[in-house]
PQR file with spaces between the fields and no chain letter, atoms N, CA, C, O and H, PARSE charges and radii, in Angstrom:
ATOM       1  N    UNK     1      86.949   78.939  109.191 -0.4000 1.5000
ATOM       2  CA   UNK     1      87.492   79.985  110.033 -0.0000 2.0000
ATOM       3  C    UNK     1      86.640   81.247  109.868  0.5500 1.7000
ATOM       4  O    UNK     1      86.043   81.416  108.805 -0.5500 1.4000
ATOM       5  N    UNK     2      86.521   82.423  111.171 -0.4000 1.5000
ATOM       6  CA   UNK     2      85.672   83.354  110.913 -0.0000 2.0000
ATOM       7  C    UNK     2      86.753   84.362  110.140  0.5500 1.7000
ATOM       8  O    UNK     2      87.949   84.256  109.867 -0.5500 1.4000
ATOM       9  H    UNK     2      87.006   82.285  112.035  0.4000 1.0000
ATOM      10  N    UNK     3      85.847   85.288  109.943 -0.4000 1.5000
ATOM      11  CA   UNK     3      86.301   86.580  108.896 -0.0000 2.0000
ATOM      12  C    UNK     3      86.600   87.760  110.259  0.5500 1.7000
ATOM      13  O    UNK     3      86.002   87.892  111.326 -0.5500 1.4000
ATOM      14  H    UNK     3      84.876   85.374  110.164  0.4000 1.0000
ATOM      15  N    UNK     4      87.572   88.372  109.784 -0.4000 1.5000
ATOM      16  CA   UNK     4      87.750   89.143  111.090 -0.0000 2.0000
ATOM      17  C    UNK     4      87.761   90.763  110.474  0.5500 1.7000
ATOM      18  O    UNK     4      88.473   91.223  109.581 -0.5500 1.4000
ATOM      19  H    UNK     4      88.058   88.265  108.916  0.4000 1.0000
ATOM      20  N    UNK     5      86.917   91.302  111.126 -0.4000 1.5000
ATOM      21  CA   UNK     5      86.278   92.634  110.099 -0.0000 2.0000
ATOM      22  C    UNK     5      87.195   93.502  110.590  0.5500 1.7000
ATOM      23  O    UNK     5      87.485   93.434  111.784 -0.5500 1.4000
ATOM      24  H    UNK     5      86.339   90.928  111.851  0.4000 1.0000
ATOM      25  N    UNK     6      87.825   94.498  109.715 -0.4000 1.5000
ATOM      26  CA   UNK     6      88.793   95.317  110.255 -0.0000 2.0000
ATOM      27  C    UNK     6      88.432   96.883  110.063  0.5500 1.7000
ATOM      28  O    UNK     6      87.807   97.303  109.089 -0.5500 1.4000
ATOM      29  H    UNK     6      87.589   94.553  108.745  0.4000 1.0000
ATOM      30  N    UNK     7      88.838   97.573  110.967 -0.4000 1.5000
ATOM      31  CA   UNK     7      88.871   98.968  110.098 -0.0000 2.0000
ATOM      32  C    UNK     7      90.551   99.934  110.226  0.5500 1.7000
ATOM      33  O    UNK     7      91.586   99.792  110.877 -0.5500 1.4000
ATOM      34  H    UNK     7      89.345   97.232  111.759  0.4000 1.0000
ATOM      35  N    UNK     8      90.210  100.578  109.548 -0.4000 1.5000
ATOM      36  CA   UNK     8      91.693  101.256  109.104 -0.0000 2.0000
ATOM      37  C    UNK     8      91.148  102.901  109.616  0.5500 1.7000
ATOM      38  O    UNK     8      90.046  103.386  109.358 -0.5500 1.4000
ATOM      39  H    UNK     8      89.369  100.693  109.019  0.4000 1.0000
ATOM      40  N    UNK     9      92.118  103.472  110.296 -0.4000 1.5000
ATOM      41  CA   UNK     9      91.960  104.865  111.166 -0.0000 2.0000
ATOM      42  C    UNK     9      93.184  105.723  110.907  0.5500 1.7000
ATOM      43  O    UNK     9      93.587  106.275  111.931 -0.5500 1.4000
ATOM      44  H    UNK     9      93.013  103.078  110.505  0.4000 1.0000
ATOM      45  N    UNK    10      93.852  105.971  109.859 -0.4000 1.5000
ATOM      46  CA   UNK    10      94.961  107.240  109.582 -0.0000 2.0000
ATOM      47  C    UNK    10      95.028  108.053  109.123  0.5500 1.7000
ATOM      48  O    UNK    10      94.433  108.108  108.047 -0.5500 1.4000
ATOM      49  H    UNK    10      93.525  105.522  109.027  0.4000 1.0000
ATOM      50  N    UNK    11      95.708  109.138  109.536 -0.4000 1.5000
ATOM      51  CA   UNK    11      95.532  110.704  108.848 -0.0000 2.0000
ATOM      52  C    UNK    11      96.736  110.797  107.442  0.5500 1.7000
ATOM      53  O    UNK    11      96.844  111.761  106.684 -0.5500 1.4000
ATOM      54  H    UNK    11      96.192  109.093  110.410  0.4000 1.0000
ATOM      55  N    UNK    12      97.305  109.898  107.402 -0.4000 1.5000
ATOM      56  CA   UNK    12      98.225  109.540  106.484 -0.0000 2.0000
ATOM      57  C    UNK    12      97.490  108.693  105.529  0.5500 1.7000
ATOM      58  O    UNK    12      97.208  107.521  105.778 -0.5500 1.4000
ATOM      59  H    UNK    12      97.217  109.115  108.018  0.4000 1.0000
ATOM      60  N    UNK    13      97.201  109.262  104.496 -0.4000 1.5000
ATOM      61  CA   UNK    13      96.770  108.407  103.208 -0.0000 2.0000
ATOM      62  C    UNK    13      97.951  107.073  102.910  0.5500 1.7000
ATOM      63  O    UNK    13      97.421  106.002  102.616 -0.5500 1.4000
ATOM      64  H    UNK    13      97.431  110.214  104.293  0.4000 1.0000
ATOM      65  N    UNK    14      99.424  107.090  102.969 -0.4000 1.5000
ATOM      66  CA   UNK    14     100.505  106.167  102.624 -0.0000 2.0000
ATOM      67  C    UNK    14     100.517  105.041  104.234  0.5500 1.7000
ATOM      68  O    UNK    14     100.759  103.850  104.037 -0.5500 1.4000
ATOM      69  H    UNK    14      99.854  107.960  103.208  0.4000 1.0000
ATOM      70  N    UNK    15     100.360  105.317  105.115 -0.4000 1.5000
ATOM      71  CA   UNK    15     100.041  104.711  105.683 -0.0000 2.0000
ATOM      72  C    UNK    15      98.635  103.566  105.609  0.5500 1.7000
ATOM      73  O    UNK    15      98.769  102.380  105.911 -0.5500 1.4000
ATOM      74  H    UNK    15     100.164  106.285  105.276  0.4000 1.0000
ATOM      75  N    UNK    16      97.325  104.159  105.160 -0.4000 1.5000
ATOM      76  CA   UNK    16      96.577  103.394  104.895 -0.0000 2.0000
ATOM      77  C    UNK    16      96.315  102.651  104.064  0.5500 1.7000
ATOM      78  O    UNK    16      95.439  101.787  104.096 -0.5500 1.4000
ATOM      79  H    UNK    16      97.216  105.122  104.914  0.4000 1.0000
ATOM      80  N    UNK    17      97.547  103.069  102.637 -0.4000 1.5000
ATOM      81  CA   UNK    17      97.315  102.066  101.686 -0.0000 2.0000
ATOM      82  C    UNK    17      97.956  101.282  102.139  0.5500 1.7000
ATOM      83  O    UNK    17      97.250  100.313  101.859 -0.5500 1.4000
ATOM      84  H    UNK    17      98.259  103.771  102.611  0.4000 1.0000
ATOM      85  N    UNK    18      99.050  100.745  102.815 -0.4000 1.5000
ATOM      86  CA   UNK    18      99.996   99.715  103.540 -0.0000 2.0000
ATOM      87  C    UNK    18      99.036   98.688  103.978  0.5500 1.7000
ATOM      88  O    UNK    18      98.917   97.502  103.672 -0.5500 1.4000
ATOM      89  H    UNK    18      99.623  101.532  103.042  0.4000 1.0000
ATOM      90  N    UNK    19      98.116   99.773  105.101 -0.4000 1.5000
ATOM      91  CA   UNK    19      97.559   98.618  106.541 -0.0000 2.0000
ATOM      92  C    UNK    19      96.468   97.864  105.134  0.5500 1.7000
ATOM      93  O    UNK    19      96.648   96.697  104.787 -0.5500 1.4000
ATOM      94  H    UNK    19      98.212  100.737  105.349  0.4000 1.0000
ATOM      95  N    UNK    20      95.456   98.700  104.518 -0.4000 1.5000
ATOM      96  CA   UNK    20      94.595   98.234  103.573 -0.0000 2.0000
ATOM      97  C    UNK    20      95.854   96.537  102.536  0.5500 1.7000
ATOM      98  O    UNK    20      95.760   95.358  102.876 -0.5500 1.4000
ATOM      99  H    UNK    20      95.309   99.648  104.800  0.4000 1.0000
ATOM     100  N    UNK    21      96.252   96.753  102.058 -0.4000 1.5000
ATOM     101  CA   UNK    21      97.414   96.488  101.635 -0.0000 2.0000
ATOM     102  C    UNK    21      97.917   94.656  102.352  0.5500 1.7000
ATOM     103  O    UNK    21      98.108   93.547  101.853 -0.5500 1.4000
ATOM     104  H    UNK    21      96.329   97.711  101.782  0.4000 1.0000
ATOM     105  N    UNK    22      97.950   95.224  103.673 -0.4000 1.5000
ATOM     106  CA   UNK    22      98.478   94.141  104.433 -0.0000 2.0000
ATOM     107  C    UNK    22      97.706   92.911  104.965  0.5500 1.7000
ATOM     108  O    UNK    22      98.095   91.760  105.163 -0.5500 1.4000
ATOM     109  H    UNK    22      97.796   96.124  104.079  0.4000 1.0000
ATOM     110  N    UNK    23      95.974   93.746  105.211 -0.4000 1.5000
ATOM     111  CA   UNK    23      95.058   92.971  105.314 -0.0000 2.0000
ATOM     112  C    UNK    23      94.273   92.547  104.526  0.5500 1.7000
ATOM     113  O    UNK    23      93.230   91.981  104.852 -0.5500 1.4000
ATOM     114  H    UNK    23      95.658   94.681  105.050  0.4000 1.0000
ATOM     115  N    UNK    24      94.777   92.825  102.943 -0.4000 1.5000
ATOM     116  CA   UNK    24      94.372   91.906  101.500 -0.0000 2.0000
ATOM     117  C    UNK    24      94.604   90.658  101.717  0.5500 1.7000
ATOM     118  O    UNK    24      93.758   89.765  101.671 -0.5500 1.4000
ATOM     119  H    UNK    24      95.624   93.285  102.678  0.4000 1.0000
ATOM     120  N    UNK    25      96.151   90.495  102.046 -0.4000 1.5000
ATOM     121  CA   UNK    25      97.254   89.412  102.500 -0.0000 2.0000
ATOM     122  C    UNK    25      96.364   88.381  102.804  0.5500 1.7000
ATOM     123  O    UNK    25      96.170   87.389  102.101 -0.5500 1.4000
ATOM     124  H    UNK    25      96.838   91.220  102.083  0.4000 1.0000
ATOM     125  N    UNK    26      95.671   88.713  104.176 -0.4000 1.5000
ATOM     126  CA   UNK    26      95.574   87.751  105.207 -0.0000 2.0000
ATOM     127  C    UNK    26      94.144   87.347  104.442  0.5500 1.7000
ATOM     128  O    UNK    26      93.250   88.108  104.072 -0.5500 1.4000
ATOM     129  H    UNK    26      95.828   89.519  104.747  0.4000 1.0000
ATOM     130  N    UNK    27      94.238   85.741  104.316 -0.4000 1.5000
ATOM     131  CA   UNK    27      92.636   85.514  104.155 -0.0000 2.0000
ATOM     132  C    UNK    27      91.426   85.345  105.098  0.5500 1.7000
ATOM     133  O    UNK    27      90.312   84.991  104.711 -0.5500 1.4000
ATOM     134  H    UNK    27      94.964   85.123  104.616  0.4000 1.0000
ATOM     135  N    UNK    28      91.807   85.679  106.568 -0.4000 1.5000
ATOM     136  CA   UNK    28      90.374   85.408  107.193 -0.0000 2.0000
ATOM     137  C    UNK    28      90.555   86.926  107.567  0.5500 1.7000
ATOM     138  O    UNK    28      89.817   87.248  108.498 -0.5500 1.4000
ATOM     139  H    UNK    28      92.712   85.967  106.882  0.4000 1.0000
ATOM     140  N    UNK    29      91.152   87.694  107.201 -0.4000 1.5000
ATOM     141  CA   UNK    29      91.002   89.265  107.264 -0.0000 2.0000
ATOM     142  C    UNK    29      89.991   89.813  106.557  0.5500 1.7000
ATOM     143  O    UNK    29      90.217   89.711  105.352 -0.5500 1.4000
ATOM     144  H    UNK    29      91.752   87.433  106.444  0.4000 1.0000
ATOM     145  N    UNK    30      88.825   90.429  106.835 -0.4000 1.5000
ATOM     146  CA   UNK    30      88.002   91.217  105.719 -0.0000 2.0000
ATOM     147  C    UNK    30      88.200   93.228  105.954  0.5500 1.7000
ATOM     148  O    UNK    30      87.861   93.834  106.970 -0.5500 1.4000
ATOM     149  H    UNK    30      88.641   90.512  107.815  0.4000 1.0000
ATOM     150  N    UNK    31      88.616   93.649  105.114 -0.4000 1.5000
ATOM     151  CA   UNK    31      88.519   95.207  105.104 -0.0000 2.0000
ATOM     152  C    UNK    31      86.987   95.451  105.162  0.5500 1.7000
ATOM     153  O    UNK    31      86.222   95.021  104.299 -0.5500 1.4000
ATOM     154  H    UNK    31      88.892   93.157  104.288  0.4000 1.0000
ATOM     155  N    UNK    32      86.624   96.118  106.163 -0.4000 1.5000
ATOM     156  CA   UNK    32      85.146   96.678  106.359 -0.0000 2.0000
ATOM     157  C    UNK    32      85.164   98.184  106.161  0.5500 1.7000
ATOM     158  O    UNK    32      84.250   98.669  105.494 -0.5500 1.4000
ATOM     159  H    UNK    32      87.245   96.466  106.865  0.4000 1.0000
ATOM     160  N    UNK    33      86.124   98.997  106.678 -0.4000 1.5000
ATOM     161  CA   UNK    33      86.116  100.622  106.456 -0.0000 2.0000
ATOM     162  C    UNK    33      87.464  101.194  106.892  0.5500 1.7000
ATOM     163  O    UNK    33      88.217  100.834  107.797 -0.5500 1.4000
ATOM     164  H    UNK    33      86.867   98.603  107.220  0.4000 1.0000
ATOM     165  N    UNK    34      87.565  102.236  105.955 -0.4000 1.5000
ATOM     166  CA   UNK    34      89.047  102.954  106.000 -0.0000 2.0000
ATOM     167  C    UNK    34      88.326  104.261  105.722  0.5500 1.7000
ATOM     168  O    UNK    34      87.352  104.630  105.067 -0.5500 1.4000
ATOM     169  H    UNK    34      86.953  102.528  105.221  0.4000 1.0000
ATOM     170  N    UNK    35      89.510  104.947  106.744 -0.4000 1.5000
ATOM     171  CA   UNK    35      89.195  106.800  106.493 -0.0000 2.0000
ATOM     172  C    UNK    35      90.537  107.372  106.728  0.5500 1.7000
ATOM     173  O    UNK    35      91.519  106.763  107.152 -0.5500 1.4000
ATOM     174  H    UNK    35      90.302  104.648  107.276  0.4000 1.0000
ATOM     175  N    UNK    36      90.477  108.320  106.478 -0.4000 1.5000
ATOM     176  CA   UNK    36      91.185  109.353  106.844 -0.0000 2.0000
ATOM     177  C    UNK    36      90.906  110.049  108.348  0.5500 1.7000
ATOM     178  O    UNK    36      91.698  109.939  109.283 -0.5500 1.4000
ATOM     179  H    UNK    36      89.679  108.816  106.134  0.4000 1.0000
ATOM     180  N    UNK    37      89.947  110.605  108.396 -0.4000 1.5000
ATOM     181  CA   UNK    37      88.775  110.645  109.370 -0.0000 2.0000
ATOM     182  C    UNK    37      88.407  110.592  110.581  0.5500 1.7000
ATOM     183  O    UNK    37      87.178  110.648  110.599 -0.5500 1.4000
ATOM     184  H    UNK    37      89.303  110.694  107.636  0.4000 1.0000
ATOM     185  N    UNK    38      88.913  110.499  111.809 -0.4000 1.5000
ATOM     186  CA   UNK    38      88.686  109.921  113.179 -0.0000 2.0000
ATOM     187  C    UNK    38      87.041  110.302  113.170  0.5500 1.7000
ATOM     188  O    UNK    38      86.347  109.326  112.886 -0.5500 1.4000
ATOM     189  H    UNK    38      89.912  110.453  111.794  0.4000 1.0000
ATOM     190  N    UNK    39      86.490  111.220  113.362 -0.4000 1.5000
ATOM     191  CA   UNK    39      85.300  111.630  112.947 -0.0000 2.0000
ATOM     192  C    UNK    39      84.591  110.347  112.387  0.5500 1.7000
ATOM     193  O    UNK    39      84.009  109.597  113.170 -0.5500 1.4000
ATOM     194  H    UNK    39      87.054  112.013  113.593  0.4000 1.0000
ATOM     195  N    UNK    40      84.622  110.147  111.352 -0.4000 1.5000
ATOM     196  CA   UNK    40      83.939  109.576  110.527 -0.0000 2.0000
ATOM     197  C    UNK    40      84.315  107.737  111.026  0.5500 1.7000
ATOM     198  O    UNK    40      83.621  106.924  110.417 -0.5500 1.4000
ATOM     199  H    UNK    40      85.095  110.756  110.715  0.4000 1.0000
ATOM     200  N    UNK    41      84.885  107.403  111.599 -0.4000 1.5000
ATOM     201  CA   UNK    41      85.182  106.136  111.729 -0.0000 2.0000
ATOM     202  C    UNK    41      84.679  105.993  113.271  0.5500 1.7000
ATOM     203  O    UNK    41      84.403  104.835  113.585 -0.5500 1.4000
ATOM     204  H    UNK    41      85.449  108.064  112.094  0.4000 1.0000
ATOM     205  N    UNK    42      84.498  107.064  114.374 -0.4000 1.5000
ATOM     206  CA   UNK    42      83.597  106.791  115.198 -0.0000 2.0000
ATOM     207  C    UNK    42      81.867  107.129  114.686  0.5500 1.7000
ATOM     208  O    UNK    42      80.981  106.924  115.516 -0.5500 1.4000
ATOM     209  H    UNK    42      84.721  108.005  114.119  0.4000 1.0000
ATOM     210  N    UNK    43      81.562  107.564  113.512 -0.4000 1.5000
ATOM     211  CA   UNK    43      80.364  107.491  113.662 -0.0000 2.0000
ATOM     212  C    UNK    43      79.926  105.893  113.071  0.5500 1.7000
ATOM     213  O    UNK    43      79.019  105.230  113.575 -0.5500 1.4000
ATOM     214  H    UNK    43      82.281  107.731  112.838  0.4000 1.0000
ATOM     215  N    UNK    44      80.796  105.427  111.865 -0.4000 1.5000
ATOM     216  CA   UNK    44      81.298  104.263  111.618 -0.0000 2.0000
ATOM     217  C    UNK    44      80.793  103.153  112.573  0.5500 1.7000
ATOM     218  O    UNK    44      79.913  102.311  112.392 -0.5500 1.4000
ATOM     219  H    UNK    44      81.533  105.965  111.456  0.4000 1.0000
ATOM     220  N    UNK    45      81.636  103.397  113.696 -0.4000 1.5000
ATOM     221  CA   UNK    45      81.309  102.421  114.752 -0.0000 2.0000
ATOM     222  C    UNK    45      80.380  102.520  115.505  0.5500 1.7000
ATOM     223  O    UNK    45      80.368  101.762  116.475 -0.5500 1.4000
ATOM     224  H    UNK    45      82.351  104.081  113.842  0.4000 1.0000
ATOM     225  N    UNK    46      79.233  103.530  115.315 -0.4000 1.5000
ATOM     226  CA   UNK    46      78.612  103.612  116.184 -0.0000 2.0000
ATOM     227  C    UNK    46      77.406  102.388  115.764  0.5500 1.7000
ATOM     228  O    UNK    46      76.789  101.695  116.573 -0.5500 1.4000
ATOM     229  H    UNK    46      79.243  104.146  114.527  0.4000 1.0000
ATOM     230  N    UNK    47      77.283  102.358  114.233 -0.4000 1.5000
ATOM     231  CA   UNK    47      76.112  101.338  113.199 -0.0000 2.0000
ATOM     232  C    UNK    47      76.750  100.388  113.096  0.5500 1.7000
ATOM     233  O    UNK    47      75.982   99.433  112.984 -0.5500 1.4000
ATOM     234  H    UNK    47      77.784  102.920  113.576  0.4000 1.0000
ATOM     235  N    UNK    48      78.111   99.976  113.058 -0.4000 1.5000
ATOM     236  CA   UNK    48      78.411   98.174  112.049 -0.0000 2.0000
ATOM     237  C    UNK    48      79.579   98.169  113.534  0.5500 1.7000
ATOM     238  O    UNK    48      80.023   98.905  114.415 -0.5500 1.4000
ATOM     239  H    UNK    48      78.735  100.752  113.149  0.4000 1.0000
ATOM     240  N    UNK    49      79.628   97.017  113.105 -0.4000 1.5000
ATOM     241  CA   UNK    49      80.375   95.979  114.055 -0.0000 2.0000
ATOM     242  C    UNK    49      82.274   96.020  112.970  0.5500 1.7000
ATOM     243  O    UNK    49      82.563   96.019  111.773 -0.5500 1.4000
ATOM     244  H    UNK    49      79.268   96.419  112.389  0.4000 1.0000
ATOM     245  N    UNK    50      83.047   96.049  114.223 -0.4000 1.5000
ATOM     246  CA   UNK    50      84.150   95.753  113.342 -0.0000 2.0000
ATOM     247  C    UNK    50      84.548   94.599  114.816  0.5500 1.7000
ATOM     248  O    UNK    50      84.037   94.515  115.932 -0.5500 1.4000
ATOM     249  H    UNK    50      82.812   96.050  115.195  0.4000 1.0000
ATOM     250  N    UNK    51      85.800   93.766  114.080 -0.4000 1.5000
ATOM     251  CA   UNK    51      86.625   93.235  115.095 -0.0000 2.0000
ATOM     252  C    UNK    51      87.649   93.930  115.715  0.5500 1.7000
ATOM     253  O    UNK    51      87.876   94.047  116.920 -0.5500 1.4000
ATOM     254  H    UNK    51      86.215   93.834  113.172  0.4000 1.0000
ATOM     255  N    UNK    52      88.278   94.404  114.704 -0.4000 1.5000
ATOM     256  CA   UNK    52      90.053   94.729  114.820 -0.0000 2.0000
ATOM     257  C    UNK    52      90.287   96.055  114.113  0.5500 1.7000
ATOM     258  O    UNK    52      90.143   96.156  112.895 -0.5500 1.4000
ATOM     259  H    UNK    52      88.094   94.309  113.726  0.4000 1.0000
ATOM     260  N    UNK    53      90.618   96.980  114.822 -0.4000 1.5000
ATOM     261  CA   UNK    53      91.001   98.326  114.407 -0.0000 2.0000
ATOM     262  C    UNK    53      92.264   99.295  114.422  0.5500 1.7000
ATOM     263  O    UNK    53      92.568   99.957  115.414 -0.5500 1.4000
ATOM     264  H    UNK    53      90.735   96.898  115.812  0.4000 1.0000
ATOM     265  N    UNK    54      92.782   99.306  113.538 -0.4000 1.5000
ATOM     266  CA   UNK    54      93.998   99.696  113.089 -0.0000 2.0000
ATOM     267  C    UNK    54      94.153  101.420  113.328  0.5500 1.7000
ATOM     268  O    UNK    54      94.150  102.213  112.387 -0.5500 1.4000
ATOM     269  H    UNK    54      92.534   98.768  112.732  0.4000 1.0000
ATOM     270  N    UNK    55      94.228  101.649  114.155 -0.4000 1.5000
ATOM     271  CA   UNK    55      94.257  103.027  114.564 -0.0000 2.0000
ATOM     272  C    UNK    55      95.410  103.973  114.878  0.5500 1.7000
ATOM     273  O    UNK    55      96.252  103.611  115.700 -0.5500 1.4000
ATOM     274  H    UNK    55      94.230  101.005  114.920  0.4000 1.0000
ATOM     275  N    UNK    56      95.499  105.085  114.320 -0.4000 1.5000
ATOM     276  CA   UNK    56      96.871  106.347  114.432 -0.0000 2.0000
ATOM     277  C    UNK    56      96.429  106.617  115.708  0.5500 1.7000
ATOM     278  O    UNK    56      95.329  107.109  115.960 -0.5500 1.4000
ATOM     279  H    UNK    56      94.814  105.379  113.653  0.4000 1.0000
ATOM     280  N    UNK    57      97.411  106.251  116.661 -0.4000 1.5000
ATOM     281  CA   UNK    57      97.554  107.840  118.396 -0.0000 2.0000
ATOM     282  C    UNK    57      97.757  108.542  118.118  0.5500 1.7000
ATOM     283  O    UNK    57      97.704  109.234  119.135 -0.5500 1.4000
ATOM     284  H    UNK    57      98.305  105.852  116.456  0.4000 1.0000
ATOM     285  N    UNK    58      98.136  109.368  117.083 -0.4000 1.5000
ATOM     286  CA   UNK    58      97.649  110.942  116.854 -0.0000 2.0000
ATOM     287  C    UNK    58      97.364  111.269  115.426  0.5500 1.7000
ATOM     288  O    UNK    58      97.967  110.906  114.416 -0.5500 1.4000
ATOM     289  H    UNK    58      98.179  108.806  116.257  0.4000 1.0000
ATOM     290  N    UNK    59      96.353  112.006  115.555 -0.4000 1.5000
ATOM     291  CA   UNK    59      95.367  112.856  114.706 -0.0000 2.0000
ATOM     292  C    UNK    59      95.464  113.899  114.718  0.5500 1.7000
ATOM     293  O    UNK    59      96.078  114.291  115.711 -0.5500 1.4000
ATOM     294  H    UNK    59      95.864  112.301  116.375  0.4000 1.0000
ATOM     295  N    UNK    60      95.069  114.835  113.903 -0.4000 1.5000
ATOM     296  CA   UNK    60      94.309  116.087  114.205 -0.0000 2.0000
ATOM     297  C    UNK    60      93.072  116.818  114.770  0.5500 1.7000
ATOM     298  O    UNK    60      92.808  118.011  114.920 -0.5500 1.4000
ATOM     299  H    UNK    60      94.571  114.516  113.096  0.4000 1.0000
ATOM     300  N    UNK    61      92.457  115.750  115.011 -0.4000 1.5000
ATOM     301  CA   UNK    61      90.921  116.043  115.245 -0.0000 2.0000
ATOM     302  C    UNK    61      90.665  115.761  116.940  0.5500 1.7000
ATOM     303  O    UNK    61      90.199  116.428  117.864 -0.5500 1.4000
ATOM     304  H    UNK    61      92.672  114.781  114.889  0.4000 1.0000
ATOM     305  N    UNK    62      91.489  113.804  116.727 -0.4000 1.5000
ATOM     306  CA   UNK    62      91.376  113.218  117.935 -0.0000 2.0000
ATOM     307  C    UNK    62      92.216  112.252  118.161  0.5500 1.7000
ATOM     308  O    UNK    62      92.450  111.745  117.064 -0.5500 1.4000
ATOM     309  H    UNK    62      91.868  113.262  115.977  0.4000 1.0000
ATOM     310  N    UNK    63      92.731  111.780  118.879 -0.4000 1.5000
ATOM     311  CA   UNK    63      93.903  110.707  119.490 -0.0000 2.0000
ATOM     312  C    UNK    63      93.701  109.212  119.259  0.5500 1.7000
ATOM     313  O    UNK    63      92.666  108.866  119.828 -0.5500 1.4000
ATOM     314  H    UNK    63      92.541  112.192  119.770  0.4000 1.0000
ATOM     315  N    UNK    64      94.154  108.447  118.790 -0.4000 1.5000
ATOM     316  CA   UNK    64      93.890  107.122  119.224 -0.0000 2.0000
ATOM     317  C    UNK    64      93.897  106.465  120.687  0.5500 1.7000
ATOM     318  O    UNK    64      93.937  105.281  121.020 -0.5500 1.4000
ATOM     319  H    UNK    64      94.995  108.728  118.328  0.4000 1.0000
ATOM     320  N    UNK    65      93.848  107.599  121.416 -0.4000 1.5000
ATOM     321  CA   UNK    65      93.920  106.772  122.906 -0.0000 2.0000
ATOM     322  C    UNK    65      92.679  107.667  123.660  0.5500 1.7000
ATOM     323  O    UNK    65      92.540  107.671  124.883 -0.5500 1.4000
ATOM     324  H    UNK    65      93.816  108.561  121.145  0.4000 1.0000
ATOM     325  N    UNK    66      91.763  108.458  122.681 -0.4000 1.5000
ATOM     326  CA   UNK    66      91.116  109.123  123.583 -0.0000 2.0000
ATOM     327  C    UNK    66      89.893  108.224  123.495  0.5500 1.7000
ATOM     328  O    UNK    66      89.738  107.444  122.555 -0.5500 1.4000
ATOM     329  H    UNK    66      91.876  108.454  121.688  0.4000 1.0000
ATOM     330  N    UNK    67      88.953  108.360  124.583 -0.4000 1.5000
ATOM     331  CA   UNK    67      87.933  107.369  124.778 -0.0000 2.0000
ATOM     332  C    UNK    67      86.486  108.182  124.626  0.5500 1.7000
ATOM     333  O    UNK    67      85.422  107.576  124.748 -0.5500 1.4000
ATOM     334  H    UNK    67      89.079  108.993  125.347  0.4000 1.0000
């Protein structure tokens, strides 16, 4: 089975230890990057490949629904 690369996107530190947390669980889950950050998790994506991204709709910086 493939590995399904994830990243983690919340302004809530207790929130991200959960999602981090939840996708230990799963074994074809791999944690690739977690932030705090919206910033930093689109520059993130701009170099590595993720599959599946676990993202807050609201931030402080920027939205999970903004494009």
């Amino acid at each position: 089975m493939n590995t399904i690369k994830c990243v983690v996107v919340d302004d809530e530190p207790l929130a991200i230890f959960l999602l981090e947390n939840y996708i230990r669980k799963i074994p074809f889950f791999e944690l690739v990057f977690s932030t705090e950050n919206p910033i930093l998790a689109l520059e993130y994506s701009k170099d590595n490949d993720s599959d599946l991204i676990f993202l807050d709709i609201q931030m402080p910086e920027l939205t999970g629904i903004n494009s």
